[in-house]
C-alpha positions in Angstrom: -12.7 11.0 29.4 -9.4 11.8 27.9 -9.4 8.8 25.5 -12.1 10.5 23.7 -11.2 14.2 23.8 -7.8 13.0 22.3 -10.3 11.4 19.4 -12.3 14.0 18.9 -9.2 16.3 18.2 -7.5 14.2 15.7 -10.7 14.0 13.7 -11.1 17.6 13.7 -7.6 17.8 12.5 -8.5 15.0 9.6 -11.6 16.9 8.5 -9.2 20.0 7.5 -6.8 18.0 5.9 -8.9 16.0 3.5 -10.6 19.4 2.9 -7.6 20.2 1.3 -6.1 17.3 -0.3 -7.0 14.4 -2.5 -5.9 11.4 -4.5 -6.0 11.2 -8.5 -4.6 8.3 -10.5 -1.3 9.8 -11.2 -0.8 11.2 -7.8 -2.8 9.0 -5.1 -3.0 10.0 -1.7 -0.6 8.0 0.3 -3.4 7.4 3.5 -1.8 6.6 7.0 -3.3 5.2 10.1 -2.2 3.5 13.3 -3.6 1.6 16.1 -1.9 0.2 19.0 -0.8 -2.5 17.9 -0.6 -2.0 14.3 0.0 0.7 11.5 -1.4 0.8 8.0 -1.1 2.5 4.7 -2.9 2.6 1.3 -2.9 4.2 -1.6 -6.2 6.2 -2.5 -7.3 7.2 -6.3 -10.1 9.6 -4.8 -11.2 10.4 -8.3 -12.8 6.7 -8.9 -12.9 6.6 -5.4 -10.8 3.0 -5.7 -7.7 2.0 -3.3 -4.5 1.2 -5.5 -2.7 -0.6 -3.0 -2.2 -1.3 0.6 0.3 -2.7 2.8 0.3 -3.0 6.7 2.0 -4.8 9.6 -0.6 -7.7 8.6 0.8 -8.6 5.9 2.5 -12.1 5.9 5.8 -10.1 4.6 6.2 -8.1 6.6 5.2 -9.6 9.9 7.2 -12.3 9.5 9.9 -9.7 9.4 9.0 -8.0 12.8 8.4 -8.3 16.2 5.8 -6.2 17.1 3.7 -4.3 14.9 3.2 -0.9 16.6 6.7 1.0 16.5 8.9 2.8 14.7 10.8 -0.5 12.8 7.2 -1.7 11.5 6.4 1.6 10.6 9.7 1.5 8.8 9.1 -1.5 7.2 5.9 -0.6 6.3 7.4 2.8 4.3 9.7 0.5 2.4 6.9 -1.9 1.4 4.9 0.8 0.2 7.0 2.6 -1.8 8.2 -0.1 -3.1 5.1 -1.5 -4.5 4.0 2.1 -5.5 7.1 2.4 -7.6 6.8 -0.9 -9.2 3.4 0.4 -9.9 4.4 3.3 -11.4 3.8 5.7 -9.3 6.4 8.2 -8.2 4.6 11.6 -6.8 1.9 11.3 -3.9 -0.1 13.2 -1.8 0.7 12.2 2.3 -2.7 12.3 4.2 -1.4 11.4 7.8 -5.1 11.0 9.0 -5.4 13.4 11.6 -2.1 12.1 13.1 0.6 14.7 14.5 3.8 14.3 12.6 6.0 12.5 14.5 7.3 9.1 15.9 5.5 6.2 13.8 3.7 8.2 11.1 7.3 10.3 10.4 9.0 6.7 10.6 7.0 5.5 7.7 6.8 8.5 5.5 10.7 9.1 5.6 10.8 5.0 4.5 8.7 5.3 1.7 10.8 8.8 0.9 14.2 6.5 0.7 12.3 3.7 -1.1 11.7 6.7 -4.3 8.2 8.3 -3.8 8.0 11.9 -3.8 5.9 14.1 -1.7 
């Protein structure tokens, strides 16, 4: 059972990142996950335990942008949005919780886009 050995070990990897990081109203914590077929991201205010904001390859604009929701262009596009409204929001400094995810392909994809689109972190 690879499939959930592979689980196991990205939890373990979230539980030791959230040990160290959270969200306030000024500096939310810019929360990443991906499925298959899809990738989301939110911002968190861990303090009042509320979610700002969220965008993901579900949304109406941006899927009528792409093809397929799980690679590196949605996860692009997904960056973009998200900084985006974050700004517009407000918000320039966050905290990146990539979820237990390792740092590369998708997850790098959209942190680099919301990067470009102004949000520090």
């Amino acid at each position: 059972m690879q499939r959930k050995d592979k689980t196991e070990a990205r939890l373990k990897r979230k539980k030791r990142i959230r040990k160290k990081i959270a969200g306030s109203q000024e500096k939310p914590r810019l929360c990443v996950y991906k499925s298959l077929s899809h990738i989301y991201a939110q911002l968190v205010d861990d303090l009042h335990d509320k979610v700002m904001t969220g965008v993901s390859t579900l949304n109406e604009d941006i899927k009528t942008q792409i093809k397929y929701g799980g690679n590196i262009e949605a996860a692009k596009k997904v960056g973009q949005h998200v900084g985006k409204k974050a700004i517009d929001m407000g918000i320039t400094k966050v905290v990146f919780d990539r979820n237990g995810f390792k740092y590369h392909g998708r997850i790098k994809a959209l942190a680099e886009a919301a990067r470009e689109a102004g949000l520090i972190f």
